[in-house]
C-alpha positions in Angstrom: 2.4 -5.3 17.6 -1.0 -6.5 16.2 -3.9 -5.4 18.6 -4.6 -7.7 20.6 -8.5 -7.5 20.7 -9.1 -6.5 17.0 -11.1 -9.2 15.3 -11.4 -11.8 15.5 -10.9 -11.2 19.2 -12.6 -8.3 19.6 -15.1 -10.1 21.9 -11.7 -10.4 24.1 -10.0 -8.6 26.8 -6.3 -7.3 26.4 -5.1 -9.3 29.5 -7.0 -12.4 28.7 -5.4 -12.0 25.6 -2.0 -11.3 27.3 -2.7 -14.3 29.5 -3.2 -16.9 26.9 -0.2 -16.2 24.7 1.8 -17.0 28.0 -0.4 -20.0 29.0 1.6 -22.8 30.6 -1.0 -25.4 28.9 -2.2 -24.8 26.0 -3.5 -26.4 22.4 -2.5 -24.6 19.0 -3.9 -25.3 15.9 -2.9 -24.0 12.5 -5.5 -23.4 9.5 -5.7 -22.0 5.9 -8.0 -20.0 4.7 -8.7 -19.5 0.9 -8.9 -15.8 -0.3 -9.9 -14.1 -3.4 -8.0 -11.1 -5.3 -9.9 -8.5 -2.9 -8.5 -10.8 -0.1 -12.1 -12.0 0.5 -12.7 -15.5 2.7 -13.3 -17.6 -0.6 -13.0 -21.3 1.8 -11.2 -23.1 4.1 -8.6 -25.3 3.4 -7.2 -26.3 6.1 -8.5 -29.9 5.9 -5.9 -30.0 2.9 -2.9 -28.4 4.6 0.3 -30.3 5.9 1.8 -27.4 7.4 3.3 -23.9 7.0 6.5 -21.4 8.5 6.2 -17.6 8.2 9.6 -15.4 7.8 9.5 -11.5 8.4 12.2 -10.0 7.9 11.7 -5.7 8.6 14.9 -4.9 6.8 13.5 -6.5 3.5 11.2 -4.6 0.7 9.0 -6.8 1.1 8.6 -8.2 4.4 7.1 -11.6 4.9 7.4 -15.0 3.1 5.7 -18.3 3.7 7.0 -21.4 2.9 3.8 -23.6 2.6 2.7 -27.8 1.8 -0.7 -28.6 0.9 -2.1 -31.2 -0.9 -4.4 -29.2 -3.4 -3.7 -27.3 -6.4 -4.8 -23.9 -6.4 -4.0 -21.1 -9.0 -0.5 -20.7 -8.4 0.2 -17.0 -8.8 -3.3 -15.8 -8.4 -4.6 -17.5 -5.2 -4.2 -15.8 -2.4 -4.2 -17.5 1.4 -4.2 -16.5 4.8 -2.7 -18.5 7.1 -3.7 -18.2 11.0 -3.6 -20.3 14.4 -6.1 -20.4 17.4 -5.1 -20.4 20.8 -7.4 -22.3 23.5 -6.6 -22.8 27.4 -9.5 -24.3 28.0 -10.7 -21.3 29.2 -10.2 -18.6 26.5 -10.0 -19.3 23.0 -8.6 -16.8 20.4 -7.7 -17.0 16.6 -5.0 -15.0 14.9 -4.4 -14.0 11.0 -1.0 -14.0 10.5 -0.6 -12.5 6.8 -1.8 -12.8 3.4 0.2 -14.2 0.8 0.3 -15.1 -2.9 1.7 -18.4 -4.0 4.5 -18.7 -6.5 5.0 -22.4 -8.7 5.2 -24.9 -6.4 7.7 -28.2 -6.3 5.2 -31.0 -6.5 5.8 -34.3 -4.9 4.3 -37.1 -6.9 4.5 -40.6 -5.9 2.3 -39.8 -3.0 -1.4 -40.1 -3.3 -2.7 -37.3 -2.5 0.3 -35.2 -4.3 1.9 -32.7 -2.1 2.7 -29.6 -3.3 5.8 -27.8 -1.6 5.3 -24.0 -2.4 6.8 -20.5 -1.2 4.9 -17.3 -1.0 5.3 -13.6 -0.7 3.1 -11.2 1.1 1.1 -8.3 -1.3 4.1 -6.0 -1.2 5.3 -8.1 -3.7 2.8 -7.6 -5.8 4.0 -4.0 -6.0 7.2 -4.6 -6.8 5.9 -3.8 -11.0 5.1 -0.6 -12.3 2.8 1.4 -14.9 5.6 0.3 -17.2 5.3 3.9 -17.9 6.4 7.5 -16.7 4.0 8.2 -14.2 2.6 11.4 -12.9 0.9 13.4 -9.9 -0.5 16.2 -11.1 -1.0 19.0 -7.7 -3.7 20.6 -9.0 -6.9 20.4 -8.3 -10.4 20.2 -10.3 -13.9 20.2 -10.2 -16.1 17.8 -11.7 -16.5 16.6 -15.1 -19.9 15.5 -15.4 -21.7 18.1 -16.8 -25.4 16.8 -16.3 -25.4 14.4 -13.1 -28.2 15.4 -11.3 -30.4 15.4 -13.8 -32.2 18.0 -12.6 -33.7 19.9 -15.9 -33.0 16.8 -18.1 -31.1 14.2 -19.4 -28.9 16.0 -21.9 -25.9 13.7 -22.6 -26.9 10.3 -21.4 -27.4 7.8 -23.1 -27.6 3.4 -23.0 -25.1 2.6 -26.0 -24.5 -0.7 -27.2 -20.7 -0.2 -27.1 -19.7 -2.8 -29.8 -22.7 -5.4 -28.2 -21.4 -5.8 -24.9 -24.0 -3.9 -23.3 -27.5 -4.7 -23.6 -29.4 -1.2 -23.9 -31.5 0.3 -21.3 -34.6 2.1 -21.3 -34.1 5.8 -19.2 -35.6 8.8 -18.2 -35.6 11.1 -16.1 -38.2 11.3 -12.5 -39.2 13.6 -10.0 -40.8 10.6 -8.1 -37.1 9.7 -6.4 -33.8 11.4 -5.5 -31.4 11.7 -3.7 -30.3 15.2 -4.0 -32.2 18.3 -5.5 -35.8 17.0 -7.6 -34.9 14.3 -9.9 -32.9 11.3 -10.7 -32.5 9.2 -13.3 -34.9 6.0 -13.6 -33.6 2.9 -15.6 -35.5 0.1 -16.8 -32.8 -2.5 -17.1 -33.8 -5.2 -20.5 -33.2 -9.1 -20.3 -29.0 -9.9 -20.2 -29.3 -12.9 -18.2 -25.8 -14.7 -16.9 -22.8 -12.8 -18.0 -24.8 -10.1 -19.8 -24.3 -6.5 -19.0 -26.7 -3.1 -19.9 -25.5 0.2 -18.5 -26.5 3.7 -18.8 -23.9 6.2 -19.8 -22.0 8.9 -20.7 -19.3 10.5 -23.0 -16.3 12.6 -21.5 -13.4 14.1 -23.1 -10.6 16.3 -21.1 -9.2 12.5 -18.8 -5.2 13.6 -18.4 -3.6 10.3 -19.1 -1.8 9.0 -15.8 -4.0 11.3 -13.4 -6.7 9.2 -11.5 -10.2 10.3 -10.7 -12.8 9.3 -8.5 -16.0 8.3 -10.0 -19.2 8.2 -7.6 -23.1 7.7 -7.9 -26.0 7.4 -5.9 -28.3 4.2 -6.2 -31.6 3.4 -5.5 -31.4 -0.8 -5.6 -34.6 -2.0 -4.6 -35.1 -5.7 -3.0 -36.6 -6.6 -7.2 -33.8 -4.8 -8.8 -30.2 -6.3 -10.1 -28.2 -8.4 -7.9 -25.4 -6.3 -8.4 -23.7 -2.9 -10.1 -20.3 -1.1 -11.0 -18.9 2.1 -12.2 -16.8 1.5 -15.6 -14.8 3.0 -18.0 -15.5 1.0 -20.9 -12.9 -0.9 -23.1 -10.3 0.4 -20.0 -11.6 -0.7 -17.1 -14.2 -1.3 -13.9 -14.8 -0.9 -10.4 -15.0 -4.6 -8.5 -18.8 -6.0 -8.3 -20.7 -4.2 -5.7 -23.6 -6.0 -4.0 -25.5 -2.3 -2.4 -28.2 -1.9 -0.2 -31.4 -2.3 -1.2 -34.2 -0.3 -1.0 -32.2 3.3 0.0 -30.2 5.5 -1.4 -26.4 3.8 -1.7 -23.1 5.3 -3.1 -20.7 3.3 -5.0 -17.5 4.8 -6.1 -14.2 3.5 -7.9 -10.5 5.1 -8.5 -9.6 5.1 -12.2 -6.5 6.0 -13.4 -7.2 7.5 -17.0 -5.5 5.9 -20.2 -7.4 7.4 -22.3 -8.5 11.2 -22.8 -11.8 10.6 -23.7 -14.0 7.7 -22.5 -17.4 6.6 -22.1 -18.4 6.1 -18.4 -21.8 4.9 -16.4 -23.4 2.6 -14.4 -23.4 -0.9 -15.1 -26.1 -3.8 -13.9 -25.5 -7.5 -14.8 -27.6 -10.6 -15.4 -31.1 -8.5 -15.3 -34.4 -9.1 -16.1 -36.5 -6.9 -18.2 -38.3 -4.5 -16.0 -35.9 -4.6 -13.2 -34.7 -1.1 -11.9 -32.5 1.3 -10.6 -32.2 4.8 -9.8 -29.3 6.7 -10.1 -28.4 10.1 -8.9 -25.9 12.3 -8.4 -23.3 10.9 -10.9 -19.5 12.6 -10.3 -16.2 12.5 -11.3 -13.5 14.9 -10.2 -9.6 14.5 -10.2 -8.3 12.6 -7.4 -7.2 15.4 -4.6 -3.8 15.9 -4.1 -2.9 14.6 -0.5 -0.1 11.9 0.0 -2.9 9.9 0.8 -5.3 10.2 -1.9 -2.0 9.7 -4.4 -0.8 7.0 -2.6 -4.1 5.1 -2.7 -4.3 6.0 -6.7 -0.9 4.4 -7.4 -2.5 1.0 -5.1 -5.7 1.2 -7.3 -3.5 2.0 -10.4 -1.3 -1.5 -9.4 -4.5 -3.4 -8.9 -3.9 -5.3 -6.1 -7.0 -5.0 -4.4 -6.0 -3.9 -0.9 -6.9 -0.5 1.8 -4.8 1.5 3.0 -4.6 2.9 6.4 -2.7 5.0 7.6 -2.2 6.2 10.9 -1.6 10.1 12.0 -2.6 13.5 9.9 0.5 14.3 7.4 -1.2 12.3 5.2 -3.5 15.0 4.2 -1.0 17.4 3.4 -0.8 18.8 -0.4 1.0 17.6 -1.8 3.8 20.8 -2.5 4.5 19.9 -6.5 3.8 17.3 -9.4 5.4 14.0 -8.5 6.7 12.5 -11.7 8.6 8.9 -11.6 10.1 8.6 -15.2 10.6 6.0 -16.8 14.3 4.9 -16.3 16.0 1.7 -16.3 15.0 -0.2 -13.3 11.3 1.0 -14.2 9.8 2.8 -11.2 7.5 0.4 -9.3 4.8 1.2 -7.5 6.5 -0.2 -4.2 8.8 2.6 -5.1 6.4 5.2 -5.5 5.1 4.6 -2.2 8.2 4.6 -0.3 8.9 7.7 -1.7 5.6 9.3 -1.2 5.8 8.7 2.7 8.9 9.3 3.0 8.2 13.1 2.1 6.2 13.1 5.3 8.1 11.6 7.7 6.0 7.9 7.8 7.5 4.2 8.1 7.9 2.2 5.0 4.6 0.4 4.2 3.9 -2.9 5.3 1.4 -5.4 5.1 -1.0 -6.2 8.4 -2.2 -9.6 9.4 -5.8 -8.9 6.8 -3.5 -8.1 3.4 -3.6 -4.4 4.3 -1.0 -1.5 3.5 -0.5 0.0 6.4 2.1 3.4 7.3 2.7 5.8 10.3 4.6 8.7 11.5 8.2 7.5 12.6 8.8 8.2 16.1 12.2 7.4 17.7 13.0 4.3 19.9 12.9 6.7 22.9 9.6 8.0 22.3 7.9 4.6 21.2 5.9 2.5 24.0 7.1 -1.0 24.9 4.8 -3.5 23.0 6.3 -6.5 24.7 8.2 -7.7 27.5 10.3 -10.8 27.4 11.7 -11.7 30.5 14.3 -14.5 30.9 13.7 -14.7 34.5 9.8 -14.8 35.0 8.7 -18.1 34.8 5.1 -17.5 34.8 5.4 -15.4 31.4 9.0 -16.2 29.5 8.5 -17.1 26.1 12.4 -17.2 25.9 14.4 -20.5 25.1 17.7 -21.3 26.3 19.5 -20.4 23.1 20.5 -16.8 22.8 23.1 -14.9 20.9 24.5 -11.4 21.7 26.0 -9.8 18.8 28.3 -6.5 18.8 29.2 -4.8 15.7 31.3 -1.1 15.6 31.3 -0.8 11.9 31.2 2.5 9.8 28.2 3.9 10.9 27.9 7.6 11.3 27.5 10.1 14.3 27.3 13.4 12.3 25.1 14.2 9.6 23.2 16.9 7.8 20.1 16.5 6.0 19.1 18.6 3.1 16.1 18.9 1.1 16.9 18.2 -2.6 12.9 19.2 -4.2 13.2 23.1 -3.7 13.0 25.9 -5.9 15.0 28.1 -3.4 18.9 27.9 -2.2 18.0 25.6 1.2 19.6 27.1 4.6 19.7 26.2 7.8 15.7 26.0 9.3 14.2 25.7 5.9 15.8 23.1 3.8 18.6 22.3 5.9 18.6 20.4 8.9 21.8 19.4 11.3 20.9 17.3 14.7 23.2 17.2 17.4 26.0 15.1 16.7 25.9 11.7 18.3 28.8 12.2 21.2 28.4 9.6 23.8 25.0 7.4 22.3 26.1 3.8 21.5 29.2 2.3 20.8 29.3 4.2 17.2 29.4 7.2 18.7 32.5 9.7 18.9 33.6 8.9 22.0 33.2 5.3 21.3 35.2 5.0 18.1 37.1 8.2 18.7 36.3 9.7 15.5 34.0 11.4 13.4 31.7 10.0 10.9 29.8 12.5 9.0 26.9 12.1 6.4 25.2 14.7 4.1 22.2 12.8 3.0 19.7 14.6 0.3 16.4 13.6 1.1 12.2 14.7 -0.7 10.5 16.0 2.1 7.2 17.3 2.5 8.7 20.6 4.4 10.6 21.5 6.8 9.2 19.3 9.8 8.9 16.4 7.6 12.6 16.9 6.6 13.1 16.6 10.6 10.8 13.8 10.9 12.8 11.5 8.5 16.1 13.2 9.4 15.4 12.2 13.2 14.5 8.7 11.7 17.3 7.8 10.0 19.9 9.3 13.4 17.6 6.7 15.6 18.1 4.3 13.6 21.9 4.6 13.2 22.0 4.8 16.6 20.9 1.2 17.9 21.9 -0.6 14.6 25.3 -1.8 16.4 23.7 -5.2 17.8 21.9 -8.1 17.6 20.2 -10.4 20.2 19.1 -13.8 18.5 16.6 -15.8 20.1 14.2 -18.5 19.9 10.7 -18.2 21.4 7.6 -19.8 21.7 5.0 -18.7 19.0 4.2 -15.4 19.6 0.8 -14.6 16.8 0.9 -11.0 17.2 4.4 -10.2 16.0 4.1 -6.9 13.4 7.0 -4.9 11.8 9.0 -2.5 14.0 7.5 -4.3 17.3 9.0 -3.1 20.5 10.6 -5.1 23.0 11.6 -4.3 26.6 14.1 -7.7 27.1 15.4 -8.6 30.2 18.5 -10.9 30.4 20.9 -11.6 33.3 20.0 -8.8 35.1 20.3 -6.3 32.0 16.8 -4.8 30.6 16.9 -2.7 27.6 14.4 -1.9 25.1 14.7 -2.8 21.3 13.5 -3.0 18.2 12.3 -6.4 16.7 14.1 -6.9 13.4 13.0 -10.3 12.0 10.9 -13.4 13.2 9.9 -16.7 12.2 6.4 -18.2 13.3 5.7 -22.3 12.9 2.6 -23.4 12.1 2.9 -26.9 14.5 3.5 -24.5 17.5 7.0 -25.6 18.0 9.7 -22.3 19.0 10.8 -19.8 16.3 13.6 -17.4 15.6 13.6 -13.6 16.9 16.0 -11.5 16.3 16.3 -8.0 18.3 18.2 -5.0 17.4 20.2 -4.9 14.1 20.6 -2.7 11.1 17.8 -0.7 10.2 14.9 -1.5 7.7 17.0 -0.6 4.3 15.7 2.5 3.1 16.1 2.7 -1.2 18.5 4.1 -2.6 17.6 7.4 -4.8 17.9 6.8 -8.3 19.8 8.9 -10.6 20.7 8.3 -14.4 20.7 10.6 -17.8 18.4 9.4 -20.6 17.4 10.8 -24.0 14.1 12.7 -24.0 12.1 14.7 -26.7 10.5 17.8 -26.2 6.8 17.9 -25.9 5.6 21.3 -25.0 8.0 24.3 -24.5 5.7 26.4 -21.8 5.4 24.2 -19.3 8.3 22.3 -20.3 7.4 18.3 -20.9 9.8 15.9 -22.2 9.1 12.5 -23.2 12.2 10.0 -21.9 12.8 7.5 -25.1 10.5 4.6 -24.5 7.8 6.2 -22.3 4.6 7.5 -24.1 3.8 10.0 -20.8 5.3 13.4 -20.5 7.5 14.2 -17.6 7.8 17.8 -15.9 11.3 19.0 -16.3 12.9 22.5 -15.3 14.8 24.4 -17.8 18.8 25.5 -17.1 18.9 29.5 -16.6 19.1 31.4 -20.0 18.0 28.2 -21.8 14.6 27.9 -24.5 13.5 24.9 -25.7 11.4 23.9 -28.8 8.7 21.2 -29.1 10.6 18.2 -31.0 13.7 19.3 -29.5 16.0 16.5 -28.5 17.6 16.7 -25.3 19.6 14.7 -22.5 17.5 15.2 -19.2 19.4 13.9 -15.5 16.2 11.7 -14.2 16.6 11.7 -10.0 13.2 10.0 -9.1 10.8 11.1 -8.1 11.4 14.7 -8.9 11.4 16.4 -12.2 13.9 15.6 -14.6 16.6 18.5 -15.0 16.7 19.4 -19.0 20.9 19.2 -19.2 20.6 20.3 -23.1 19.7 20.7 -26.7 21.0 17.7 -28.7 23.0 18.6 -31.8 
């Protein structure tokens, strides 16, 4: 469940929050706002909006769709929007985002004046259904940073203002002992005359990038109130950090995530439509290898996919190291970078990512039914709250699920056992009507799974028994709009005298106010299947072994067969089972 006092209702209560959702009399209206590709408020357009309907569906990839009628074009594909509704009582008055969503081609209506267009739109996991069109790679280890002369502390040895190719304005630079940030000196820079879209920089040359890795890139600034409007990080010719308005007048960092494409690379800071004598210090330039957490590599594959989002993520596995190189090769269907993140917090035990109400990603540990709080109750007989209509459907289904399993965990170098790479739960005896007494049978299930270690092997072993568990049935609804509706809400619902608490599995909300769809209950989210396939490869390097599958241009880790050498050039078939190492199967004749 969204929280009910985050903003824009964080001047709110949770009751009086609580109080108006369940408001006897009440006025709803609907809006639109306008958002840019960092899911910045760009306008509103509600003025323009006939009206809208929100799916979300948890058992989907990608969770929520909108199906949407306006009458203004906007850049379909591109534009994103935010849809949301306020609630008002007359007493309290409280808005609520609902999602963000890019817009595919819409049906337009013409004959009307003004046109209408009818469009459908998907929330930013969609974006993430591409990939690096590539093999991509996670390299574990560690490094320090590359800059060699950042502080400028003795001089400016390797810096420089080039003209790259006469994009860039040059700069005049030096270094000062009059400002810094850190230690005795900084570098001062004089930017020249590039007024509009004119850029100048100051910069540097680095060699030793490992394609596919990504590294954070980080400087202090001194902006004062007379100096640029604005400054970014870039690599140039491969990319840039966004635009970054930064305080004036202080010492301010500004950092960026680059995934490298290149090896070597100039890099600096970058000012834009500046007058001659404006200035800037800068101090304290860095750039080091992304650490290797799940949650530093997860937010590199969301920088790498460009979809201009944060990620937040609830708990601590997310710091772990991560426990080898992740490589997703480049396979028919191309790894995505939805993919990627699946897997990646899988490994630790955490939910499937989703997008919050903002255009967020958002994960957390997985905790059973049993040990999750009730977020909501609906209660068919309490008049003063029920948000329940008359129409409700209970739905039983016994089929083939399983009430035995074992879980083991497939990316280890040793022979997994029982405690440390094996994990068998209870058998389900008595739970549900899947269980063995139920059906009378057993169902058993070996299921292979990454894991972090041994507890996160638990984690998502314990994740997919719960879920097995209460997949068996369904309780459709409709309900009066109910804004704060998340993935995985909840429910404690009481019905003829029966209370029992369940997991939301899809909604629809209505942008007029008028009741939607809620389902409770059914099968689990659909977790993705591993992928598995042989492909031709060539060998790169023989110690470590690399291979290169045919079409990628990135190396992939692979692991030799016992009593096996390999040369570089070598042709061989590798077994790809993303997103561990390929397995080399053998020299090609």
């Amino acid at each position: 469940m969204k929280s009910l006092v985050s903003p824009p209702r964080d001047h709110l209560t949770v009751d009086a929050v609580r109080r108006l959702l369940t408001a006897d009399e009440i006025t709803i209206t609907s809006g639109l706002d306008l958002l840019n590709g960092q899911n910045q408020f760009v306008a509103d357009v509600s003025d323009d909006l006939v009206g809208w309907s929100v799916d979300h569906d948890n058992r989907d990839a990608v969770h929520q769709s909108i199906r949407l009628s306006i009458q203004r074009e906007l850049a379909w594909g591109r534009d994103r929007v935010q849809p949301w509704m306020v609630f008002d009582d007359g007493i309290t008055r409280a808005r609520f985002n609902i999602g963000v969503f890019v817009l595919t081609t819409p049906d337009t209506r013409r004959g009307e004046d003004p046109i209408t267009y009818d469009v459908t739109g998907y929330d930013l996991l969609s974006l993430l259904q591409t990939g690096p069109g590539d093999t991509y790679v996670v390299d574990p280890n560690p490094g320090s940073d590359m800059v060699p002369n950042g502080g400028f502390e003795t001089d400016t040895t390797g810096w420089d203002s080039n003209p790259a190719f006469g994009v860039f304005v040059p700069a005049a630079w030096g270094r000062t002992t009059a400002r810094s940030d850190t230690g005795v000196a900084s570098l001062e820079v004089t930017w020249p005359d590039a007024p509009g879209t004119g850029q100048s920089w100051v910069n540097i040359q680095l060699a030793g990038f490992i394609v596919g890795k990504t590294y954070r890139l980080r400087a202090r600034v001194w902006n004062p109130a007379t100096g640029p409007d604005q400054l970014r990080l870039e690599a140039v010719f491969a990319a840039s950090s966004p635009w970054q308005n930064v305080a004036r007048d202080q010492w301010a960092t500004i950092e960026w995530l680059w995934t490298a494409t290149v090896p070597s690379i100039f890099v600096g800071v970058v000012a834009r439509d500046t007058t001659a004598g404006q200035k800037t210090w800068i101090d304290s330039f860095t750039i080091t290898p992304l650490s290797t957490t799940y949650f530093d590599a997860a937010r590199a594959i969301l920088d790498a996919a460009g979809i201009g989002t944060q990620l937040l993520v609830d708990g601590t596995l997310q710091n772990v190291l991560l426990p080898s190189t992740k490589v997703w090769a480049l396979i028919d269907p191309n790894p995505t970078w939805l993919r990627m993140l699946h897997d990646l917090f899988a490994e630790i035990g955490y939910s499937a990512p989703w997008m919050d109400e903002n255009g967020n990603v958002r994960t957390a540990p997985h905790r059973e039914l049993v040990d999750r709080p009730v977020e909501w109750h609906l209660d068919t007989a309490d008049e003063s709250t029920n948000l329940v209509g008359e129409d409700r459907t209970l739905t039983i289904e016994a089929g083939d699920i399983a009430n035995s399993w074992r879980f083991v965990r497939s990316n280890m170098d040793t022979t997994p056992v029982e405690g440390d790479g094996i994990y068998t739960p209870p058998r389900n005896q008595a739970e549900g009507i899947a269980s063995i007494e139920a059906i009378g049978r057993m169902v058993h299930k070996t299921i292979r799974l990454d894991a972090a270690d041994q507890p996160s092997l638990v984690a998502q072993g314990n994740r997919i028994v719960d879920e097995a568990k209460t997949a068996t049935r369904t309780i459709d609804l409709t309900v009066e709009p109910l804004p704060v509706m998340d993935t995985d809400d909840v429910f404690q619902y009481t019905d003829a005298g029966t209370t029992e608490k369940v997991i939301a599995a899809s909604w629809t909300l209505n942008s007029d106010g008028s009741p939607g769809r809620l389902q409770l209950g059914g099968a689990p989210r659909a977790r993705l299947e591993a992928i598995e396939t042989q492909v031709k490869a060539t060998v790169t390097s023989a110690d470590p072994l690399r291979v290169v599958v045919d079409g990628a241009t990135q190396p992939s880790f692979a692991n030799a067969l016992d009593a096996s050498s390999y040369a570089v050039g070598q042709r061989v078939t590798v077994t790809v089972r993303n997103p561990l190492p390929p397995l080399v199967q053998g020299v090609e004749t």
